[in-house]
DOPAMI-896290 format. One record per residue (C-alpha): x, y, z. Coordinates in pm, whole numbers, plus 50000, padded with zeros to 5 digits. Example, Ala and Ser with C-alpha at 12.3 -4.5 7.8 and 13.67 -1.06 7.14 Angstrom:
512304955050780
513674989450714
//
This chain:
500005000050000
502555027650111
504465018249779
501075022549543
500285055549746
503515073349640
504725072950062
508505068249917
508195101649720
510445097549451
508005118549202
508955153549352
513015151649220
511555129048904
513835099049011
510625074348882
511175090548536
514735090548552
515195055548664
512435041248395
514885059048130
518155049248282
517615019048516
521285011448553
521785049348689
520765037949024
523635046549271
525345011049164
529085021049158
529035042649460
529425042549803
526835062250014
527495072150386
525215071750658
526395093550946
523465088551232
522405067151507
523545034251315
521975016651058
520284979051142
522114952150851
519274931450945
516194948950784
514234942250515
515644967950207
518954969350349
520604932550214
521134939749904
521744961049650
519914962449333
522874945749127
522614919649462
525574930649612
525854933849950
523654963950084
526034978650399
529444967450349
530634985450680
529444995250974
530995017351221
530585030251568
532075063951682
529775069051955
531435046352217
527395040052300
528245004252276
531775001052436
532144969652636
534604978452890
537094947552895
539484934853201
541594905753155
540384869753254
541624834753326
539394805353246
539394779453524
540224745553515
536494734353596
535374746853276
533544781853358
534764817253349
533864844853543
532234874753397
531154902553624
531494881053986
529624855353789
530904819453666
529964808853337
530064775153190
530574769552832
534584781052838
535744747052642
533894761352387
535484792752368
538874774952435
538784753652138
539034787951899
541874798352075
545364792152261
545564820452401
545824819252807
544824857252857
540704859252773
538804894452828
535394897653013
533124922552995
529314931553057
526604948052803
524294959953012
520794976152860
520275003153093
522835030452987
521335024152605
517995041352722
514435033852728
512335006752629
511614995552362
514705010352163
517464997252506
515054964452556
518074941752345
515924911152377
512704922052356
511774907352721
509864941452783
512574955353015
516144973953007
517744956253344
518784927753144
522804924653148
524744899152866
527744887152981
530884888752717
534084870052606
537014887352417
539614861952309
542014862051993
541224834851721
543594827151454
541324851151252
541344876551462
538734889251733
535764875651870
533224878252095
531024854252309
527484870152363
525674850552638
522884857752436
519874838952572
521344843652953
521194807053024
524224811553209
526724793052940
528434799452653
528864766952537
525504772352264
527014804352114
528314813151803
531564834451796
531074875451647
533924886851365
534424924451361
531964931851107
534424940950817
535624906850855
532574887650684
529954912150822
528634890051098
525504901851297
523074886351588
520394898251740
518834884352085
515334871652187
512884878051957
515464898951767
514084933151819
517524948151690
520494935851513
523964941351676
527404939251508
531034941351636
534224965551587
537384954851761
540244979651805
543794970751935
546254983452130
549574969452285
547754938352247
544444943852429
541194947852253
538524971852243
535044962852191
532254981252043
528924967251980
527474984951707
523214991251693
520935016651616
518525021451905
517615056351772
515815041051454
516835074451289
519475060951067
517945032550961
514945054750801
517575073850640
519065046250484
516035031350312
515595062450164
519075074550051
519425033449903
516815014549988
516154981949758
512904961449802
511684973850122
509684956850375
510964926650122
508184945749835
509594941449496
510074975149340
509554998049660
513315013449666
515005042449782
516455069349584
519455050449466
518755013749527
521915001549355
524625019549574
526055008449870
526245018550250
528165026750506
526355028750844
528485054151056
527115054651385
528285092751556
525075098051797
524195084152127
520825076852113
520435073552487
521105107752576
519135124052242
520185111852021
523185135051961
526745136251813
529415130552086
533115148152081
534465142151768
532415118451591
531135136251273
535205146451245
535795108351299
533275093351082
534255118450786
537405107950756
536965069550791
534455073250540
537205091850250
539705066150392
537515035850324
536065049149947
539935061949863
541375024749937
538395006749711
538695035949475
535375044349481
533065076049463
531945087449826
528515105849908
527905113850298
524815120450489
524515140250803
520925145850857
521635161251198
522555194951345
521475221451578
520555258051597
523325282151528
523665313951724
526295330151533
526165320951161
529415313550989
531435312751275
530755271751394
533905251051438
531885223251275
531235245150984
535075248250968
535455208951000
533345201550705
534715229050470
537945217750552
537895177850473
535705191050135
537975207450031
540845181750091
538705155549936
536765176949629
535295143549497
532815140649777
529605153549788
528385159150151
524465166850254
523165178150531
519765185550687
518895222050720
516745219351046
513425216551161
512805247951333
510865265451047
509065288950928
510645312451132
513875332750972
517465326351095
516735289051186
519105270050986
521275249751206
525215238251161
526785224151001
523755222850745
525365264550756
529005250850632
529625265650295
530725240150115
528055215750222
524725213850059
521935220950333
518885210650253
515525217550358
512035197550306
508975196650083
505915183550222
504955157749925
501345155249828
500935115449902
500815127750258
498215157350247
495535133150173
494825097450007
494745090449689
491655088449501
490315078049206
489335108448989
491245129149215
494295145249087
497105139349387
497945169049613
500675188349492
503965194249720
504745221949922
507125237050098
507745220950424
506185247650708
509215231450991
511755235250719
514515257950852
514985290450679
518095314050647
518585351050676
522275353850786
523095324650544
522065319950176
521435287750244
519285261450215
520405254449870
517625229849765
514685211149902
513855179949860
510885153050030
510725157350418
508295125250473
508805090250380
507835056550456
511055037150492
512775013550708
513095010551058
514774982351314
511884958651427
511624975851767
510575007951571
507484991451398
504875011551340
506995043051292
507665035750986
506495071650841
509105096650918
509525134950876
511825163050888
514605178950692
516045144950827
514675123450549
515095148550277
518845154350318
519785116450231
516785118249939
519225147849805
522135123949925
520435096249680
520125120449359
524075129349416
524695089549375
522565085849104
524215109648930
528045099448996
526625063748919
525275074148572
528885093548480
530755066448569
528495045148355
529525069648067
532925072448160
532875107748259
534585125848567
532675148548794
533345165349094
531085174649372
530895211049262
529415199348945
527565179149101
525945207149344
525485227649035
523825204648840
521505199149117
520915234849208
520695245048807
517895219548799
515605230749059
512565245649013
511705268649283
508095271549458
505675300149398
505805326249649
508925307049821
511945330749889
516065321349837
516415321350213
513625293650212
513765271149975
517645281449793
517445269749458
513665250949478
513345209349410
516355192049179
515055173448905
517285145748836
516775145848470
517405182448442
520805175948639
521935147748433
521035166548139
523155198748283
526195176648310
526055159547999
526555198547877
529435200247912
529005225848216
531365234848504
530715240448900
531945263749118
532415272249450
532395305849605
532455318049976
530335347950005
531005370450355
528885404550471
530595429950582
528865407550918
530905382450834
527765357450764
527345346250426
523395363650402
523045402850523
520135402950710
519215434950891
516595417151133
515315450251324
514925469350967
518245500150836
520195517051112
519025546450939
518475569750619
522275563850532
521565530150533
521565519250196
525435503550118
525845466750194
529225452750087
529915413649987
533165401849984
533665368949771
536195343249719
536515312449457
537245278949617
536675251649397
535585241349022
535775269748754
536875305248822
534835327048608
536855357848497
533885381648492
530395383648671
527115390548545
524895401448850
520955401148830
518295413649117
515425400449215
514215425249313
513445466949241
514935479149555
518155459449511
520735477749293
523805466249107
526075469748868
525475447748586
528895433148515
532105433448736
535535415348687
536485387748939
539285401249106
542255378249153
541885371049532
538515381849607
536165400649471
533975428649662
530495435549560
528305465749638
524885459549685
522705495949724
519545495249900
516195513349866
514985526650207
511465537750067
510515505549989
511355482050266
508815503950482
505965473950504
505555455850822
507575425350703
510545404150621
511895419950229
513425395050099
516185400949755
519025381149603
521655394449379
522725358649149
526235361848993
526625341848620
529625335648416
529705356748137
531195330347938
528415298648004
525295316448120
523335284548077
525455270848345
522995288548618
524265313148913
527605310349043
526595323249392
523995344649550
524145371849776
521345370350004
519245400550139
516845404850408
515335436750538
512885428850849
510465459250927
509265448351255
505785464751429
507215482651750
504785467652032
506225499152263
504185522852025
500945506651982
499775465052040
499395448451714
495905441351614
495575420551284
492005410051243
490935381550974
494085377650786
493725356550515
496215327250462
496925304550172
496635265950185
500395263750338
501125296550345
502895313950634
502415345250750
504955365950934
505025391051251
507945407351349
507515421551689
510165447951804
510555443352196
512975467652330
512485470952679
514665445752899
512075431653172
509725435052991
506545408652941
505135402752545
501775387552514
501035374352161
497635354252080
496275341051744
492685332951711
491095312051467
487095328051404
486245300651177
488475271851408
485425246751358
486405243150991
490055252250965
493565242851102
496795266651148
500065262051325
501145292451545
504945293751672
506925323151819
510905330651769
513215346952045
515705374851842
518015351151767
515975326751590
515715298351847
512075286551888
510695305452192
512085280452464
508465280952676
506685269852422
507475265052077
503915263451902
500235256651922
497915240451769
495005258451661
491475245551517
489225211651418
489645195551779
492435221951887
491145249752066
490375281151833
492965306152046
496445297652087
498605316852354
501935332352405
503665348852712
506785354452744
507905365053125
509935392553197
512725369853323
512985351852966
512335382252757
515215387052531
515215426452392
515205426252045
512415412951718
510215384451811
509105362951481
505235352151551
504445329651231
500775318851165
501245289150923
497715271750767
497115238650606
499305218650356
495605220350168
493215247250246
493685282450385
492965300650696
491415331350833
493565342751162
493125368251415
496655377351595
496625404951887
500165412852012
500885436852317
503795445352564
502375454352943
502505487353044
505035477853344
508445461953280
509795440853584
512935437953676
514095415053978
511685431354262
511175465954098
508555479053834
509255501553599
507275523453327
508915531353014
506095548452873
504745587052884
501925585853135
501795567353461
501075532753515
499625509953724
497525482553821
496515449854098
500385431254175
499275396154307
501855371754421
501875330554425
504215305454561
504865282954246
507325260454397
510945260254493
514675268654221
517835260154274
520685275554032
524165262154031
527235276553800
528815247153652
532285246553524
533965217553371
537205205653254
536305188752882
534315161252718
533615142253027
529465144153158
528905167853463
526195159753714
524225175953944
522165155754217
518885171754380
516285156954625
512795156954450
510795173154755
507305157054804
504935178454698
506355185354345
504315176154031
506415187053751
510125195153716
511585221853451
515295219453400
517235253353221
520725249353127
522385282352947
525795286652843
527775321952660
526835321552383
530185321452220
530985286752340
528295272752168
530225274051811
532605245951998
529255218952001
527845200251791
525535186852045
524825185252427
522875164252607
520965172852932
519285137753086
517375126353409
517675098753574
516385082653912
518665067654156
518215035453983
519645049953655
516225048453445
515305080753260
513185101853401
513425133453167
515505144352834
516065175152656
519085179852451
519955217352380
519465229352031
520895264952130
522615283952412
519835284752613
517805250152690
514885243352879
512345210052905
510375194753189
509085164553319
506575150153470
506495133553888
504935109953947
504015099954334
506465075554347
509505096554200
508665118454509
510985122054822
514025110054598
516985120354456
517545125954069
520875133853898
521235158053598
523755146653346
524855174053131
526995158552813
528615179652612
529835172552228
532595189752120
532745193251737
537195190051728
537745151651775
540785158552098
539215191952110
537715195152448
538455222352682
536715238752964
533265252152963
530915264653184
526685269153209
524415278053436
521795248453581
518275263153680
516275232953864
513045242353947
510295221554101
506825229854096
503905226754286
500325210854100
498405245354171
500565277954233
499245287354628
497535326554636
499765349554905
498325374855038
495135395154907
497325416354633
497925455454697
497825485154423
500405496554229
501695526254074
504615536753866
504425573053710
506525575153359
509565568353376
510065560053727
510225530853895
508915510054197
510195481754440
507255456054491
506435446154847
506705407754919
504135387655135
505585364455378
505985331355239
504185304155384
506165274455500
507365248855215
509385222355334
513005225155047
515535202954964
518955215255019
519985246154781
516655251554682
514675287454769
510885294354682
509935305254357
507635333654350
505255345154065
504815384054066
502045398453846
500585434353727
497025434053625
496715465153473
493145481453447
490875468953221
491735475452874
495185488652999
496865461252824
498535428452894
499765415453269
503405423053352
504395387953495
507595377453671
508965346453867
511765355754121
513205340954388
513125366254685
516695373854855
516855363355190
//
């Protein structure tokens, strides 16, 4: 069925086409790399290849998730061997495949892998279990002894071959997941790694990067069925399913070495990434540019991010330049069944795609659903979505490509290969550079393009910001400012000798030719003030062509954004019945300038009975407003979605409020959007405006915070260990960090547990600034529970001191009333210190201090409550 209905969406890119003319231009040839949370050899669509070659012919594990930890053992005379305190018959067995005297013992235990079902190895319906392990040396090299049925021998076991060897797997029980083995040596001892994926991310990805007969279905493949994989497991999926220190570096690199010694053509997938905070200046970014550019053969996607609509979302290293981030179509199959007479829904741009501003970037956009494999514990999520699944689709089109040059004996590289893709594209109506780059690649289109006899290039484009995209997010400094500069450099393919420069736009100037200048080349771009006035983001691009092979399509683009924001300090925003296209988003850019100040945003749906939209705010820097990201609005959603941001999380600077309606009808929305009169800072009101101010202050008790300044010596997990006190329903757990050091991650983890060690709460940081909560249940009460904050660091041997700032707070069910209230009053531009009730006794754990909600209801019709949690000084 998902085959028939289209839910492997090949149509968008035209691979269905291009395969039914070229069947042998199916990937066969290359090698395709999956860098993710592993990739399970043991599913249906990932055995073979379409030529019936092996489907993975490596898999590797630069996690350590799976490291056995080994110690030296001496079989006894009586036949057993002790693993973990524990004697275990079955060593004759063992002894027969080798002579060696020194064996290795070791224990892989469930519990550190995560939660069940994806830690449950066996598929008993727990993660206590623990398998004990023997490490000897066989003439062969290697092995392992799994005690895989814990029947307390090994004597009915077969012996595990690094995988490379012969590509041995097993899986336990009733085989929920299949495990393989990497050994490592040194001075003689081995290392073990058991290689899985118990994130079921990177098995998806596979099936639809390279996928051949799927869910064993005769014709329901992947992208480019006939190449081969490499599953490069980088993430611990325990803790997030994020990159630890070095592994993307790690994985790179093994990957070039492994294609260089076979000789064959490498494409990579990283279809993971987080938010950036300063474009441009990642050291992942840096990583990734560098090995391209060593190895200028391999083509390297990565997702763009699902943070979108918002602007300034894209994430790194989907931001490096040499990288092609992509971002994600919503395919028709998925907007609604097929149906006879029907014509099928058409794509659209994906509304969670993430969007540039500082970077020209994505450059293309390709199917962000699927219905692809998964490891058998995963069953039933089998339909996947996110910029996730449409970076190895993109990854898929690359190998197609290399696979039908080779076929034809031609050389590419993987600037012509980016070219051709980007050249190809056709671009959505409506959609901007800075959302969709260059639109969907067609892979006919791209073959065609390189049979041309075309050329790509490479430039690095740099603002006078230093970010590759000028993007002026709270509108010009001023009248004067009209002049934005663009420095650019040639890195790779051809080096045109003169530019041809086209706008997109009227209030974009240029010159219309300008010679490449030997180093770099500076471009002036001139603005328009009078016409970037609108409430709005003004999007322009300025595309550079070579004068001598305009057919070849733009050599770069110089990205331009002009946000004119509403300034909530002059008047609230009222926008009443705005009509919305069928996936259509529309923007609000919300200027908040006062520091302590409280922003109150609402979107209202009058006809919510018959129509759907998605409502999600953005803090200034782009992040997803870390409260709450979006809501849900109409059919059985409530109507009116909600946003209030406190005065101690306001941020001063351009909020992003995005009202985004239905992949297939459109929406009528009401948004209201107002500042309160009072701004509060710590225990002290203030009035910014021109007339005085006042209104009811009420105070609750909301529970107790603790906040503890952590600094740390490098890669290694700090924790911090807090009694639960008994009367807390809900935990919420902030971790920020400068937001310089960020650019040194390419991941961080921040996990719960219970003293047992079971997870009790997750939330890996996607910015600087962090925050997720749990649930507690009764019997979590009265307890301690440790958070484990992991940091990534992108430099494999590059970790170095950090620091961040842990917020635990614990909060009551209902928020307890102090007090009856008392008037205020703040006369413009002054200022007032708020009186505190007594607070009633609380029994706190150690550390902790009582968290107090302060709030300003103005008069009626005086605007929106000022709102603040503090925690008084004592």
């Amino acid at each position: 069925m998902a085959l028939m209905a289209g839910l492997m969406p090949l149509t968008s890119t035209g691979v269905d086409q291009f395969r039914a003319r070229h069947p042998t231009y199916d990937g066969r040839g290359v090698l395709i790399g999956i860098l993710d949370t592993g990739v399970d050899p043991g599913v249906d669509g990932l055995i073979t290849a379409s030529t019936g070659a092996p489907k993975i012919v490596e898999l590797r594990d630069f996690s350590g998730e799976g490291r056995v930890a080994l110690s030296a053992v001496t079989p006894s005379g009586d036949g057993t061997v002790s693993v973990g305190g524990r004697k275990l018959s079955g060593a004759g067995r063992i002894g027969r495949l080798t002579s060696a005297t020194t064996w290795y013992a070791g224990q892989l235990a469930e519990l550190p892998l995560g939660k069940v079902p994806a830690a449950d190895l066996n598929g008993d319906g727990n993660n206590t279990d623990v398998f004990p392990v023997i490490v000897v040396k066989a003439p062969d090299g290697w092995v392992a002894f799994l005690d895989s049925n814990l029947n307390g021998s090994f004597e009915d076991e077969m012996p595990l071959h690094d995988y490379r060897q012969g590509r041995e797997t097993i899986a336990l029980g009733t085989k929920p997941i299949t495990l393989a083995a990497n050994f490592e040596e040194a001075n003689g001892v081995p290392r073990l790694d058991v290689v899985f994926d118990n994130g079921g991310h990177g098995t998806h990805v596979a099936g639809i990067a390279s996928g051949h007969n799927l869910f064993n279905v005769a014709g329901f493949d992947g992208v480019a069925p006939g190449a081969q994989l490499l599953g490069l497991k980088i993430a611990n999926s325990a803790r997030g399913g994020i990159s630890v220190t070095g592994s993307m570096q790690r994985a790179m690199e093994y990957a070039a070495r492994y294609a260089e010694q076979r000789n064959l053509p490498l494409v990579l997938n990283l279809s993971f990434g987080v938010g950036n905070e300063f474009e441009g200046r990642a050291v992942i970014d840096s990583i990734v540019d560098a090995f391209l550019m060593v190895h200028p053969s391999v083509v390297l996607t990565i997702s763009a991010g699902n943070d979108g609509p918002g602007l300034s979302t894209l994430g790194f290293p989907g931001s490096a330049d040499l990288a092609l981030s992509i971002g994600a179509l919503f395919p028709g199959a998925f907007a609604r069944p097929a149906q006879a007479g029907t014509p099928p829904a058409a794509d659209v741009l994906g509304w969670w795609s993430s969007r540039g501003g500082e970077l020209a970037k994505p450059d293309l956009v390709t199917p962000g659903v699927a219905f692809s494999s998964v490891p058998r514990w995963d069953t039933g999520n089998e339909i996947k979505g996110g910029t996730s699944m449409a970076a190895p689709h993109a990854a898929g089109l690359a190998a197609c490509l290399i696979s039908a040059m080779l076929q034809e004996g031609r050389k590419v590289s993987a600037a012509d290969l980016a070219q051709a893709l980007r050249a190809s594209a056709e671009p959505f109506a409506g959609a901007s550079a800075i959302d969709e780059g260059a639109g969907v690649p067609q892979l006919e289109a791209a073959y065609r393009w390189l049979l041309g006899g075309h050329q790509g290039s490479e430039y690095i484009v740099r603002s006078r910001d230093g970010t590759p995209g000028a993007f002026r997010r709270d509108g010009l400094a001023g009248p004067g400012d009209t002049l934005q500069a663009f420095r650019v450099r040639h890195v790779a393919g051809l080096r045109a000798a003169q530019f041809l420069l086209r706008s997109s736009v009227a209030w974009l100037s240029v010159p219309g030719s300008l010679e490449a200048g030997p180093r770099e080349t500076e471009i002036r771009v001139v603005y328009s003030p009078a016409a970037l006035t609108a409430p709005g983001a003004h999007v322009g691009v300025v595309t550079a062509w070579n004068a001598s092979d305009t057919l070849a399509g733009p050599l770069f683009t110089l990205a331009n954004t002009i946000v004119a924001p509403y300034d909530l300090a002059a008047k609230p925003l009222y926008d009443e019945r705005r009509a919305i296209g069928p996936a259509r988003v529309q923007r609000y850019f919300l200027r908040v300038a006062q520091p302590g100040a409280t922003l109150a945003a609402t979107v209202t749906l009058p006809d919510s009975a018959e129509q759907r939209a998605t409502a999600r705010l953005y803090e200034p820097n782009g992040q997803p407003f870390r409260e709450l990201e979006e809501v849900q609005l109409g059919r059985s959603d409530p109507g009116t979605g909600r946003f209030v941001v406190h005065a101690e999380d306001i941020v001063p600077g351009v909020y992003e409020l995005d009202v985004i309606a239905a992949p297939l009808s459109g929406v009528s929305a009401t948004v209201r959007a107002e500042v309160a009169p009072l701004a509060l800072t710590g225990l002290e009101a203030s009035n910014p405006g021109n007339a005085t101010r006042g209104g009811r202050l009420t105070e609750a008790l909301l529970g107790a915070e603790r906040s503890v300044e952590v600094t740390a010596r490098g890669a290694p997990p700090e924790s911090l260990t807090v009694r639960v006190p008994d009367w807390a329903a809900r935990a919420v757990v902030d971790v920020q960090m400068p937001r310089e050091q960020w650019d040194e991650f390419t991941d961080f983890g921040v996990t719960e547990f219970d003293s047992t060690g079971q997870q009790v709460g997750q939330g890996a940081m996607n910015y600087a600034v962090g925050r997720h909560s749990f649930e507690i249940p009764p019997a979590r009460r009265d307890r301690p529970v440790t958070v484990e904050l992991f940091p990534a660091f992108a430099r494999d041997g590059g970790a170095h001191a950090w620091r961040a700032r842990v917020r635990v707070r614990f909060l009551l069910r209902d928020a307890r009333p102090l007090g009856d209230g008392s008037d205020v009053s703040v006369v413009a531009g002054g200022r007032a210190v708020l009186p505190l009730v007594r607070t009633p006794e609380l029994t706190l754990p150690e550390g902790f201090a009582p968290l107090i909600e302060l709030r300003v209801h103005p008069p009626q019709g005086a605007g929106a409550d000022a709102v603040r949690r503090v925690v008084p000084r004592s």
